[in-house]
VOGU-3710 file (C-alpha; in Angstrom, 3 decimals, decimal comma):
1> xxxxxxxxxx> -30,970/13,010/-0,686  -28,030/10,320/-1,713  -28,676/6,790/-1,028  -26,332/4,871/-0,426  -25,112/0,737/0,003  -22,372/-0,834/1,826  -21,154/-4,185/0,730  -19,653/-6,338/2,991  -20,315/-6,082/6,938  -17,156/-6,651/8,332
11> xxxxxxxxxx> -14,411/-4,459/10,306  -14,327/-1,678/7,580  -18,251/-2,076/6,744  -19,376/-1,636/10,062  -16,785/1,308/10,361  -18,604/3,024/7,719  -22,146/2,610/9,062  -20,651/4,306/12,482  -19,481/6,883/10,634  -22,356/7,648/8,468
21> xxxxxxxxxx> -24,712/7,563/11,671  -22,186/9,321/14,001  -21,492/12,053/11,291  -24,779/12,535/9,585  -24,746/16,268/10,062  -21,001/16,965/8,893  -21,427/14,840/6,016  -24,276/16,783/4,342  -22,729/19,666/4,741  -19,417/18,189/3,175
31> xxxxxxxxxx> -22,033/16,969/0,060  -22,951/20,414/-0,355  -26,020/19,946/1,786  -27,062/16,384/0,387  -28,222/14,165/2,812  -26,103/10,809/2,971  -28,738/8,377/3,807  -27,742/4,381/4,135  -30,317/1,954/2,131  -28,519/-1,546/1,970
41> xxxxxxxxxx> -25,889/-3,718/3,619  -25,135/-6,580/1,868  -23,855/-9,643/3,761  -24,551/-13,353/3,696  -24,568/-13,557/7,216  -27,418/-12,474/9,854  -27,080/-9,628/12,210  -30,676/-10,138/13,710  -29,613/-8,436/16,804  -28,450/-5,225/14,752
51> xxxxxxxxxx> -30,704/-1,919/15,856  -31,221/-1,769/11,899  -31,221/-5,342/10,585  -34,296/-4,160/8,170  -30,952/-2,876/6,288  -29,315/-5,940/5,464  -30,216/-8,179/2,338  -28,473/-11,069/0,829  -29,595/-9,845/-1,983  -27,031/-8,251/-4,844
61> xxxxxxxxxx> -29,669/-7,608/-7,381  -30,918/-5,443/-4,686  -28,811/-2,625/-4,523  -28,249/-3,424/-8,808  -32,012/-2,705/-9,488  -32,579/-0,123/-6,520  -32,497/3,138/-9,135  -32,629/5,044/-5,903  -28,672/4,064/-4,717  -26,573/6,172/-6,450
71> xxxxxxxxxx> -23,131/5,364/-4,609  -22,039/1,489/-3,117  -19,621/1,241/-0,651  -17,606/-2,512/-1,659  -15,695/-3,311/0,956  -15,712/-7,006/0,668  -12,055/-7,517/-0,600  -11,103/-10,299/-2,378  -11,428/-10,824/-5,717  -14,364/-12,384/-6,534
81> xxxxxxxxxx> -17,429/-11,907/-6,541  -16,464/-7,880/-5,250  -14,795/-7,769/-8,963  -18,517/-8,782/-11,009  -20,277/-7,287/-8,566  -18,237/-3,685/-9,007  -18,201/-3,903/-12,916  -22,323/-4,910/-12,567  -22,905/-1,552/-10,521  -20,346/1,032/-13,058
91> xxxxxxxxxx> -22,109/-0,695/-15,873  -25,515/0,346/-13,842  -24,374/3,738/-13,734  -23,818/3,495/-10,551  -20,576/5,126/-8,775  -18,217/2,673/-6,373  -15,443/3,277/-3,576  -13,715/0,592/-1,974  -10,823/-0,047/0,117  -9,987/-3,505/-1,883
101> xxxxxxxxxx> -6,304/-2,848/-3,041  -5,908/-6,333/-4,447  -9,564/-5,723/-6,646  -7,848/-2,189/-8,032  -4,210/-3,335/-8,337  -5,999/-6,284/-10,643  -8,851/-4,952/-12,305  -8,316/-1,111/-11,575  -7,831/-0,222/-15,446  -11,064/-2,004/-16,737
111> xxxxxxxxxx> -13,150/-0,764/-14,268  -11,584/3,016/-14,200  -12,554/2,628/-17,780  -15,956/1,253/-17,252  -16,637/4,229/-14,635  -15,672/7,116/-17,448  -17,540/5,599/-20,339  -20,665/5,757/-17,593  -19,763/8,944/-16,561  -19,702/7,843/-13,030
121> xxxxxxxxxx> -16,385/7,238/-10,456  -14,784/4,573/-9,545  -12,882/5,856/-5,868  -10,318/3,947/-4,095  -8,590/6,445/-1,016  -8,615/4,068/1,138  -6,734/1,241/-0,672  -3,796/2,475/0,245  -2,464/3,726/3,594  -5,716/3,152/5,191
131> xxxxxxxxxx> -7,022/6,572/6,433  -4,096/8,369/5,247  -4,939/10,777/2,390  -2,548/9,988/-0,505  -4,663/9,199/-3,671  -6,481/12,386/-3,891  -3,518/14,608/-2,978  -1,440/12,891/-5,750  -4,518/13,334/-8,257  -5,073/17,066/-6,857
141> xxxxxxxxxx> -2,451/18,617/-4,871  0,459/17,419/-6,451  -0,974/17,575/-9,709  1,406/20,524/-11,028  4,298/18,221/-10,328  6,114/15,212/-12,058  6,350/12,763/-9,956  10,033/11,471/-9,425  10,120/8,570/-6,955  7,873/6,945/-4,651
151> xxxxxxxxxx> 8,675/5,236/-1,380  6,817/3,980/1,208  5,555/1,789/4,516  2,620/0,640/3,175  2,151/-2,409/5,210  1,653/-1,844/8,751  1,811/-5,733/10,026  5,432/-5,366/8,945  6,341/-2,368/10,224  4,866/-3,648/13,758
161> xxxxxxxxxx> 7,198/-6,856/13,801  10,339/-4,812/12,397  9,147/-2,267/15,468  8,992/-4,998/17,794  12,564/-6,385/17,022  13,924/-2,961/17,056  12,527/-1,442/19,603  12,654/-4,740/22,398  14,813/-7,446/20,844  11,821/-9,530/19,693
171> xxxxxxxxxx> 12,895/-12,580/17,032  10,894/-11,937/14,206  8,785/-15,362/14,830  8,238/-13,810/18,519  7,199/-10,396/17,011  4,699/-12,216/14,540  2,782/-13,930/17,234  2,585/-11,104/19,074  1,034/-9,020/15,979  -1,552/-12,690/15,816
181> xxxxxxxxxx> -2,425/-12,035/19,320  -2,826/-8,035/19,287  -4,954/-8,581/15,763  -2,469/-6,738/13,416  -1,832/-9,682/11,941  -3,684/-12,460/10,069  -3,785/-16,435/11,420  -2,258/-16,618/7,771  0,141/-13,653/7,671  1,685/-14,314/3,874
191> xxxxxxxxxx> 0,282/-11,523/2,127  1,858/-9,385/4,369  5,529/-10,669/5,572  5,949/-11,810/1,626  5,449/-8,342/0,880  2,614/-8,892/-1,427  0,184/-6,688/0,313  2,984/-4,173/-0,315  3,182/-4,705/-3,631  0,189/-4,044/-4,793
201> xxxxxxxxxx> -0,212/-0,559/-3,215  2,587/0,299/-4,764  1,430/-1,085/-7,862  -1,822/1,294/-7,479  0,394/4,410/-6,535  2,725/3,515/-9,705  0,075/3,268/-11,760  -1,704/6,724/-10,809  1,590/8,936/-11,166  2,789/7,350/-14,591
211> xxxxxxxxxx> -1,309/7,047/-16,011  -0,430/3,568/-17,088  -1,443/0,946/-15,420  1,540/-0,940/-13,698  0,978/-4,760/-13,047  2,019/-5,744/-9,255  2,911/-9,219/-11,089  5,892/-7,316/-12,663  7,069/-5,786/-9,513  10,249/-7,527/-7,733
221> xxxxxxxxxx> 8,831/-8,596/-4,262  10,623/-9,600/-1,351  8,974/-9,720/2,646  11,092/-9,821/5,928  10,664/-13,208/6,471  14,667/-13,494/6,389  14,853/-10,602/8,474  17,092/-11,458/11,577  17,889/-9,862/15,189  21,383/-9,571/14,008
231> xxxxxxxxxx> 20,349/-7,825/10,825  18,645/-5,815/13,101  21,581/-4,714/15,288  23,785/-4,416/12,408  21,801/-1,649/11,672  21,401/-0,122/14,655  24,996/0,146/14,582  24,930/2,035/11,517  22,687/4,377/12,890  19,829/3,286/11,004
241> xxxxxxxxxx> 16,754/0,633/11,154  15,428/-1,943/8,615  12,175/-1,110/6,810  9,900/-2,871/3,924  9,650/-0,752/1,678  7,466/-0,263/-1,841  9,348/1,801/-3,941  8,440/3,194/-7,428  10,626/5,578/-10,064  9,514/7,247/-12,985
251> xxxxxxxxxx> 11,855/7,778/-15,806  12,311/10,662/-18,214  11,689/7,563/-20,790  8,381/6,578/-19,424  9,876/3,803/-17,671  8,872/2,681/-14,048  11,560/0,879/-11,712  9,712/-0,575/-8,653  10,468/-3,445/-6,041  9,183/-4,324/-2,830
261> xxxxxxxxxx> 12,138/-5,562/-0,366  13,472/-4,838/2,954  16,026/-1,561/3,212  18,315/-0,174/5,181  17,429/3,003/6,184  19,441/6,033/7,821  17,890/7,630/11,311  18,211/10,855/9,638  15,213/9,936/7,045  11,685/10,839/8,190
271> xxxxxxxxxx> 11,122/7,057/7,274  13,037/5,669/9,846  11,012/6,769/12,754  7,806/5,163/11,591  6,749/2,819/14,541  4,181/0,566/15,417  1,304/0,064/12,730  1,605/3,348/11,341  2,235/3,694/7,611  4,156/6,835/5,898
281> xxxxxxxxxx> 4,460/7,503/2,067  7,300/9,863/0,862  6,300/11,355/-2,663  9,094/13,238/-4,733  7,642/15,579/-7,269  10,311/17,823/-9,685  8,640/20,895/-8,098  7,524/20,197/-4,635  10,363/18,578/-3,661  9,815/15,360/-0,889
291> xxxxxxxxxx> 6,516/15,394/0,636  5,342/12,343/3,398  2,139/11,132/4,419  1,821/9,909/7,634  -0,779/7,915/9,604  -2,901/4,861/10,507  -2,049/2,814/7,830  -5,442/0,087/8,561  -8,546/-0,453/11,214  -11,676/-0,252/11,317
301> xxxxxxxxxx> -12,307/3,546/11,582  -9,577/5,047/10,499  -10,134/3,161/6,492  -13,669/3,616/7,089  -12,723/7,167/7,552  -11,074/7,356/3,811  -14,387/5,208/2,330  -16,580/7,523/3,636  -14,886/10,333/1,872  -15,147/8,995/-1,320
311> xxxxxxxxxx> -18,836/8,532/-0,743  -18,994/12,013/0,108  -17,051/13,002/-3,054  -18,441/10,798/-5,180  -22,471/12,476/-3,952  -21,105/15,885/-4,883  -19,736/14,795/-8,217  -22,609/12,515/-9,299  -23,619/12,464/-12,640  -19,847/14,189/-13,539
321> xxxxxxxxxx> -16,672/11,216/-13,737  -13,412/12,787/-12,288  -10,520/12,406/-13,978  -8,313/9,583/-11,784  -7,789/7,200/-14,612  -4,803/5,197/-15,694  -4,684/3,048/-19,080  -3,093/-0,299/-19,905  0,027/0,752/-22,104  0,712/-0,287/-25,478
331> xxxxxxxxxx> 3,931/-1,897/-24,633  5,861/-2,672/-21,406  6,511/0,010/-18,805  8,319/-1,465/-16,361  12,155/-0,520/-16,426  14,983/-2,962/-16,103  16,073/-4,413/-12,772  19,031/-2,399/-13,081  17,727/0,804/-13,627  18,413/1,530/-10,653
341> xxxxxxxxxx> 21,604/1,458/-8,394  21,404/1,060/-4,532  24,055/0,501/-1,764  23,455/-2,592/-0,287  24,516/-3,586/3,102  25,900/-7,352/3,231  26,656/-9,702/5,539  29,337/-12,645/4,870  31,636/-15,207/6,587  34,026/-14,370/4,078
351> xxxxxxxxxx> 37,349/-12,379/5,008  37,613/-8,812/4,907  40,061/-9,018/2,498  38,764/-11,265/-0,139  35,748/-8,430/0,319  37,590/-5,587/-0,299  39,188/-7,635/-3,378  35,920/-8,240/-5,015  33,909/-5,135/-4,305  36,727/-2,470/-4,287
361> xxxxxxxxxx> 35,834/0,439/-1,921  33,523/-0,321/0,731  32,666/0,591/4,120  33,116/-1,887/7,011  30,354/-2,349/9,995  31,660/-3,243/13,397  31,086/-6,946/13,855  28,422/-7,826/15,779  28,246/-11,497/14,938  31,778/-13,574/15,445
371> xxxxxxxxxx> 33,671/-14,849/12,121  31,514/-12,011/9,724  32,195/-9,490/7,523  29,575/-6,883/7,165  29,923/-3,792/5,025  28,023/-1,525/2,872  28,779/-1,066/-1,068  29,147/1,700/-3,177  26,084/1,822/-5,408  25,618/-0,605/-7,578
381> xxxxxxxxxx> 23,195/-2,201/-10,319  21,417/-5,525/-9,317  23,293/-7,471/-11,320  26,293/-6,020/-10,117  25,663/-6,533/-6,367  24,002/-10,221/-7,521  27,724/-10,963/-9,883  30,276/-9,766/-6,886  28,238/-11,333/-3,724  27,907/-14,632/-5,557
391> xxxxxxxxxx> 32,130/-14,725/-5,390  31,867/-14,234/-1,927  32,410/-17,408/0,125  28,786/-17,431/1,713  26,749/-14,192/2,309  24,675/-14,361/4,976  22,385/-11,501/3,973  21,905/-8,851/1,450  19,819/-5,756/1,695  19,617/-2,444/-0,027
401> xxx> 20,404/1,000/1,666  17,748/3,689/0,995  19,576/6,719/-0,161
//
């Protein structure tokens, strides 16, 4: 019999006690006939009315001194204390999953580390794209393959607002609300319109295909929070949509080129029709070719879906660390911002003319708004794009194509 904890009794905690209750049965047989029986529930608050509130403790040093619990569920989030309290368990000998992107996009390396000297895991599915199965398939299925180029919706409060002023006209402060009011989105929504919720999944998937660890603080972010109707429409008229979008590159050189920003993308990319809250992740390997995962991208059963995996996995390989590790490189990894060259679509009150002077060979958009120019680029480095649009009389907006 595994015993197990679960740290933190919120939406994704409670998700995980349904599951292991609901699924009992299923989940033994998944551990190779182990039991998967719950001991703790950390939480400072009091569920007195729970059906099992002999469970809970407020107690850490409980579940550290408990040589029975063999696996903790953290799901917390935050920094601190889920950071000390994850390092106390792997130092216990104790294995951990968790669904706290912004604990492994910060501390991933060190406690990775911590985990293999112990020779215990350290599991994270469901920090990134929810219940969506993407860590383990890059670790396992894709394993035979280099991995070229990542790209991906990894934020699903975005993708619902973009939806929104897509799909019925919304402004994006109208679409926001209405992502407060349906529960998508926080009271304060910053981490995810300013794309840093992005950014550090991306960060974590970076990390895991190059095996060195790639620091979201390096990453170019930008959110949608300049994202417009008339960007919107501009698009549409181009056949395409406007997505954010965390995007990673590996170089033959070691090098990693990754930004967070808001793209342009074509209706013929499996990207583009990504609605609602969903999240999809488009993996390029040199031998596979383009692979996406799709799905729920966050809630409460769905991520608890992905945590309880890695309990399962982490009962059938206890006592024996898997090998998902990354390690903090030697020198800088991350390639220069012009590693990479995009199209970029851009909108300006300048003439068509003085346009076509400064950036050569372009292709016009049909005006939507009176007194603009919009057109798309050839490719061209960030610096280029950023040297030739600041000649332009005023550009109203300035967004990368997805090729």
């Amino acid at each position: 019999m595994a015993k197990v904890a679960i740290m933190g009794y919120g939406t994704v905690g409670s998700g995980v006690y349904d599951i292991i209750k609901t699924n009992a049965d299923k989940l033994s047989r998944s551990a190779n006939g182990e039991t998967v029986e719950l001991k703790y529930i950390l939480d400072i608050r009091d569920f007195d009315d729970h059906p099992e509130k002999e469970l809970f403790t407020k107690e850490f040093n409980d579940i550290l001194n408990d040589s029975e619990v063999s696996v903790v569920a953290e799901v917390m989030g935050g920094l601190h204390p889920a950071y000390e309290f994850t390092k106390s368990l792997l130092e216990a000998g104790k294995s951990v999953v968790t669904s706290n992107k912004e604990l492994v996009a910060t501390y991933g390396t060190e406690l990775l580390e911590i985990a293999r000297g112990k020779n215990v895991n350290y599991f994270f599915e469901a920090s990134v794209g929810g219940g969506i199965p993407i860590i383990r398939p890059m670790h396992q299925c894709l394993t035979a393959n280099n991995i070229e180029k990542i790209a991906g919706i990894l934020n699903g409060t975005t993708n619902y607002i973009l939806n929104q002023m897509i799909k019925n006209g919304k402004t994006f402060e109208t679409a926001l609300k209405d992502a407060q009011n349906k529960g998508f989105a926080e009271r304060n929504p910053a981490a995810d319109i300013e794309g840093h919720d992005a950014c550090r999944k991306i960060a974590i998937l970076a990390s895991l295909a190059s095996g060195k660890m790639v620091d979201y603080n390096d990453i170019d972010t930008e959110g949608i929070t300049n994202i417009t109707l008339d960007d919107v429409n501009y698009a549409a008229a181009m056949d395409a949509v406007v997505k954010l979008i965390g995007y990673a590159q590996f170089g033959e050189d070691g090098k990693v080129y990754s930004i967070v920003s808001p793209m342009v993308i074509k209706n013929d990319s499996p990207l583009s029709g990504v609605d609602g809250v969903m999240n999809a992740i488009m993996v390029t390997g040199d031998c596979v070719g383009n692979v996406m995962f799709y799905g729920a991208g966050a809630g409460k059963l769905p991520t608890a879906s992905a945590v309880v995996a890695d309990i399962v996995d982490a009962v059938k390989h206890n006592e024996r660390s898997k090998k998902i590790f990354w390690e903090k490189p030697a020198e800088n990894i991350m390639a220069d911002k012009d590693a990479k060259k995009f199209a970029y679509f851009i909108r300006t009150t300048d003439s068509a003319e003085n346009v076509q002077k400064i950036f050569g060979k372009c292709e016009f958009v049909d005006n939507i708004v009176d007194n603009e120019s919009a057109f798309v680029t050839a490719p061209l480095t960030q610096s280029e794009a950023d040297e030739k649009a600041a000649k332009l009389g005023n550009v109203v907006t300035k967004l990368r194509v997805l090729g």
